[in-house]
C-alpha positions as CSV (number, residue, x, y, z in Angstrom):
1,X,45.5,-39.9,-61.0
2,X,47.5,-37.0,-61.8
3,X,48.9,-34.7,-58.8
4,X,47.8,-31.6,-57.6
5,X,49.3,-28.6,-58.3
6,X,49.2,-26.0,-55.9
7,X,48.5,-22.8,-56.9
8,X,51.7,-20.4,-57.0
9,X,49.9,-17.1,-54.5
10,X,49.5,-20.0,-52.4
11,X,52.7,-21.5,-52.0
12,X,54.2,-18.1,-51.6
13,X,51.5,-17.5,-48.9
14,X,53.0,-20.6,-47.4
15,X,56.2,-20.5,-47.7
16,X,56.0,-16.5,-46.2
17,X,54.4,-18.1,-43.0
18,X,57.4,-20.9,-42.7
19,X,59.9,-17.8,-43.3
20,X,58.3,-16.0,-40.5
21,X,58.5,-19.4,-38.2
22,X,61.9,-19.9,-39.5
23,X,63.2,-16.8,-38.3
24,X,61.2,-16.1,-35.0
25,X,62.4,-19.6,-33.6
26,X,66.0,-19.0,-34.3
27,X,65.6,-15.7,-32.9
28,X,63.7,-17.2,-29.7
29,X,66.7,-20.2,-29.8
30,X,70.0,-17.7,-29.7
31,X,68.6,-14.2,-27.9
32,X,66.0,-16.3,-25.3
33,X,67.9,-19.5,-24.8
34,X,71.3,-18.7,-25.9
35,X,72.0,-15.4,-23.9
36,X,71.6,-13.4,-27.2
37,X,73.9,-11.8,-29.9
38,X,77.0,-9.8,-30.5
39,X,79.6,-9.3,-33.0
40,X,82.1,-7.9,-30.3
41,X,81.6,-9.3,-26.7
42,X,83.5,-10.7,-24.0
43,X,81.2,-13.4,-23.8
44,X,82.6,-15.5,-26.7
45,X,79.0,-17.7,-26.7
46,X,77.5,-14.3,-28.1
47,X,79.6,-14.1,-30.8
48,X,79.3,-17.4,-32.2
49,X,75.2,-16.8,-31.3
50,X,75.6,-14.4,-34.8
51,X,76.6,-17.3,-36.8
52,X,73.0,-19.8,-36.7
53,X,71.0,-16.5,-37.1
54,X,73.3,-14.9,-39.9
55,X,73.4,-18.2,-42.0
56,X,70.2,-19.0,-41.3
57,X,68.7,-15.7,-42.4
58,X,70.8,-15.2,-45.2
59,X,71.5,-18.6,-46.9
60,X,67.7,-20.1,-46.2
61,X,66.2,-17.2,-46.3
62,X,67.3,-14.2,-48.7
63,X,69.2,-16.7,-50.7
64,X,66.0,-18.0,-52.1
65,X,65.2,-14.0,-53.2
66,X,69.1,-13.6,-54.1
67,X,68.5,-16.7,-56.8
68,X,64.8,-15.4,-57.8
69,X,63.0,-17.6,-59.7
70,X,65.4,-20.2,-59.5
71,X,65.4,-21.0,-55.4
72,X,62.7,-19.2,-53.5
73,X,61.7,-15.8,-53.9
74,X,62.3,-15.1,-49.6
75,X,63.2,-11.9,-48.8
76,X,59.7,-10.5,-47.5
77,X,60.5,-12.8,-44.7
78,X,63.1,-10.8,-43.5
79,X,61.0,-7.8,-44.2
80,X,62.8,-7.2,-47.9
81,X,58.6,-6.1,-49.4
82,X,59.5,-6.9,-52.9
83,X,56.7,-8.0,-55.1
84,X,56.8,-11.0,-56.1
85,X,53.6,-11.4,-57.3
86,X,53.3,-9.1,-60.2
87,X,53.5,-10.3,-63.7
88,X,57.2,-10.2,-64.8
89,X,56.5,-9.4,-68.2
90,X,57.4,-5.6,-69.4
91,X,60.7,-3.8,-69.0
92,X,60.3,-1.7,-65.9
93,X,59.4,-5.0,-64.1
94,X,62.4,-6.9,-65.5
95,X,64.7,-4.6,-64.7
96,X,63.0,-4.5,-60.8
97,X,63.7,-8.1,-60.7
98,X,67.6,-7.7,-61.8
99,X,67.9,-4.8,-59.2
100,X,66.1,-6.9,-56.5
101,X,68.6,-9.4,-57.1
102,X,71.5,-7.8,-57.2
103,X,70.6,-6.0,-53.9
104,X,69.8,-9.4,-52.4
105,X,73.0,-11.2,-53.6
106,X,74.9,-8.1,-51.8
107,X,72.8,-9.2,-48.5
108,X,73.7,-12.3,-48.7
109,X,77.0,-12.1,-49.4
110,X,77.7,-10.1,-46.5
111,X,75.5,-11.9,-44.1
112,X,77.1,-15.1,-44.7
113,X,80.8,-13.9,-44.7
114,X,80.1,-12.0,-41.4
115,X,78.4,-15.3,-40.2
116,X,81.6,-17.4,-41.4
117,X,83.7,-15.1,-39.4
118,X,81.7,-15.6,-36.3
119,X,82.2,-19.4,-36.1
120,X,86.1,-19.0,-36.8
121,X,86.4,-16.6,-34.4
122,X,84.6,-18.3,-31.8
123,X,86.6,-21.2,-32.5
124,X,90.0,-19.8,-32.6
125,X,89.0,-18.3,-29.2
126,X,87.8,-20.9,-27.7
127,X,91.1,-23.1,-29.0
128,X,88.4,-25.4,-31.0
129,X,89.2,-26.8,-33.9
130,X,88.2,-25.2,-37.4
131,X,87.0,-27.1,-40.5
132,X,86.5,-30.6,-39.4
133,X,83.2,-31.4,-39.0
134,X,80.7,-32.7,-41.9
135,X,78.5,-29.3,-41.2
136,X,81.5,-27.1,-41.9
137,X,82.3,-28.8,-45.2
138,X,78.8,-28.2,-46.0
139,X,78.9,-24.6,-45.2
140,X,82.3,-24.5,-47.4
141,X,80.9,-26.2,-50.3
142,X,77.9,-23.3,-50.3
143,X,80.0,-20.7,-50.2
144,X,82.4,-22.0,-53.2
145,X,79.4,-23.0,-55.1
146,X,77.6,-19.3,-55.1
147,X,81.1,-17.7,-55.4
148,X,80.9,-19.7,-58.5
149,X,77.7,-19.1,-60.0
150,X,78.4,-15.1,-59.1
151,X,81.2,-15.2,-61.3
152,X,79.6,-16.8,-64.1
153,X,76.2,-14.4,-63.9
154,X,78.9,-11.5,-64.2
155,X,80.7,-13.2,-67.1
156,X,77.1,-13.3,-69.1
157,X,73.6,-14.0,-68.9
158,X,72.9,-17.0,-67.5
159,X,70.9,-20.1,-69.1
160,X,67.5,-20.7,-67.7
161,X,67.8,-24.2,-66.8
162,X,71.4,-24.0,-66.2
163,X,70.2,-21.5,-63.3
164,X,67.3,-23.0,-61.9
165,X,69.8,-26.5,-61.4
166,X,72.6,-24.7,-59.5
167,X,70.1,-22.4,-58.1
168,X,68.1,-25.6,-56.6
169,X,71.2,-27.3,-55.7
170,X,73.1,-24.6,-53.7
171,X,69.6,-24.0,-51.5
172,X,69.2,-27.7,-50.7
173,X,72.4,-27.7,-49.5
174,X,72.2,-24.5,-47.8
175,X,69.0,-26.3,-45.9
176,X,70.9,-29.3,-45.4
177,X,74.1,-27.1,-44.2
178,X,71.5,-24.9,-41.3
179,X,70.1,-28.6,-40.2
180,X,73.5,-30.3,-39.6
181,X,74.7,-27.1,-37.7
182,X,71.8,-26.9,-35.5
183,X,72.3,-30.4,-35.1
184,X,75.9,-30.6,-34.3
185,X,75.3,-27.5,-31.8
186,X,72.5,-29.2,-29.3
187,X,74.8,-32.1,-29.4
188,X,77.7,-30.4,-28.0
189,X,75.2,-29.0,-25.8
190,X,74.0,-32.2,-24.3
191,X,76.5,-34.1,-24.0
192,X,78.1,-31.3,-21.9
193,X,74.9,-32.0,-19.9
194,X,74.1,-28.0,-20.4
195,X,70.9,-29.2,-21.9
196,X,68.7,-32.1,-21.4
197,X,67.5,-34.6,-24.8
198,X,64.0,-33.9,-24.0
199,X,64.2,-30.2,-23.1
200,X,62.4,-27.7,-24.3
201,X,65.5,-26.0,-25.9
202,X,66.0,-29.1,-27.4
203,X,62.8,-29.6,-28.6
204,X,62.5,-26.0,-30.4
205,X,66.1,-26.4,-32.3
206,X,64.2,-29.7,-33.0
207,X,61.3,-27.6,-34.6
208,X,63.2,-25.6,-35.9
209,X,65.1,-27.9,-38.5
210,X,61.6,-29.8,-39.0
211,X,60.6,-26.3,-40.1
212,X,63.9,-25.7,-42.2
213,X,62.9,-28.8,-44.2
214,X,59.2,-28.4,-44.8
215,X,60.1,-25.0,-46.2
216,X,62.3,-26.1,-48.7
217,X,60.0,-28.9,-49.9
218,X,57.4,-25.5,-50.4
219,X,60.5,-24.3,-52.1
220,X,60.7,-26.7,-54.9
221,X,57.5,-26.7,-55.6
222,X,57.1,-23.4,-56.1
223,X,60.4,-23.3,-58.4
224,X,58.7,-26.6,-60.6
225,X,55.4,-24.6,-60.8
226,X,57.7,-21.2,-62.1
227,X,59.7,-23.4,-64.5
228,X,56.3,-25.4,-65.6
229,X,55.1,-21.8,-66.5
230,X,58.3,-20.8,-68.5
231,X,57.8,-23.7,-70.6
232,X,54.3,-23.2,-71.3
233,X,55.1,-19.2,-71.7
234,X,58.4,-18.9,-72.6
């Protein structure tokens, strides 16, 4: 029995609602829970607050818009309104799609830089160590990896299956990067008994990665339905 397919308004329909989720419970985890969010505070805990919601945001999130059609098309969760369900197939719309992504590649760029610099300089003033946990190699290898794929879209147009690869693997990582961060976080939180293992903090960063996962499963589909289409249309 073959499987189904379903339909692409669909999946964007769905993954839109897990965006909004997304967002709303890290939101709910760092500003309700957390204390909130600052970039310059004397409360050190604010600043590093900046770093689950920047990454989050902007390497879940936009960089599924940033990497259009080849990770996720995302940035109408974070209120971007781009259309992405219009028939890419004359000029003016092509040439929407390369702006949209070069905007969104300049969001995400800075998003995740300024959220890199939150988590070294809560670190460095908190006398923690930088750069030794499994999450933070994660979070390296994502930023190398779409340094790298930057370069070589500058360098010439890229190759559509080339793309969609890299494009696929950089966003499973970056999913797999936001779930090992939230994960390494609420353990340093209880085992310094600041939170319980069955509280509801705990339980909504728990929700939250469940989320971060079921969204990118949406994800791939929706980039094997687009690249099913380009070989049927090319």
């Amino acid at each position: 029995m073959a499987v189904p397919v379903v339909k692409f308004p669909i999946l964007m329909r769905l993954i839109r609602l897990l965006g909004v989720l997304v967002t709303a419970l890290v939101l709910t985890w760092t500003v309700h829970y957390r204390g909130g969010l600052a970039l310059v505070s004397a409360n050190k805990d604010l600043i590093f607050n900046a770093h689950p919601v920047l990454m989050v945001i902007g390497l879940v999130l936009v960089n599924g818009e940033g990497n259009y059609p080849f990770s996720a098309l995302l940035a109408l969760l974070v209120c971007e309104f781009i259309c992405i369900g219009e028939e890419m197939t004359n000029q003016e719309n092509e040439q929407k799609r390369v702006n949209d992504y070069k905007m969104n590649d300049f969001v995400l760029s800075w998003r995740s830089l300024i959220g890199f610099w939150a988590a070294l300089k809560f670190h460095n003033d908190k006398g923690i160590d930088n750069l030794y946990s499994l999450h933070s190699w994660l979070g390296l290898a994502c930023l190398f990896l779409f340094s790298i794929q930057e370069v070589q879209e500058t360098a010439g147009p890229p190759c559509f299956h080339g793309m969609c690869f890299s494009g696929v693997y950089i966003y499973a990582l970056s999913v797999a990067t936001a779930t090992t961060g939230i994960l390494e976080k609420v353990t340093f939180l209880q085992t310094n008994n600041v939170i319980s293992r069955y509280s509801t903090e705990a339980l909504l960063v728990n929700s939250l990665g469940i989320l971060m996962i079921v969204l990118g499963g949406f994800v791939v589909s929706c980039i094997s339905y687009f690249s099913e289409e380009q070989r049927r249309h090319p």
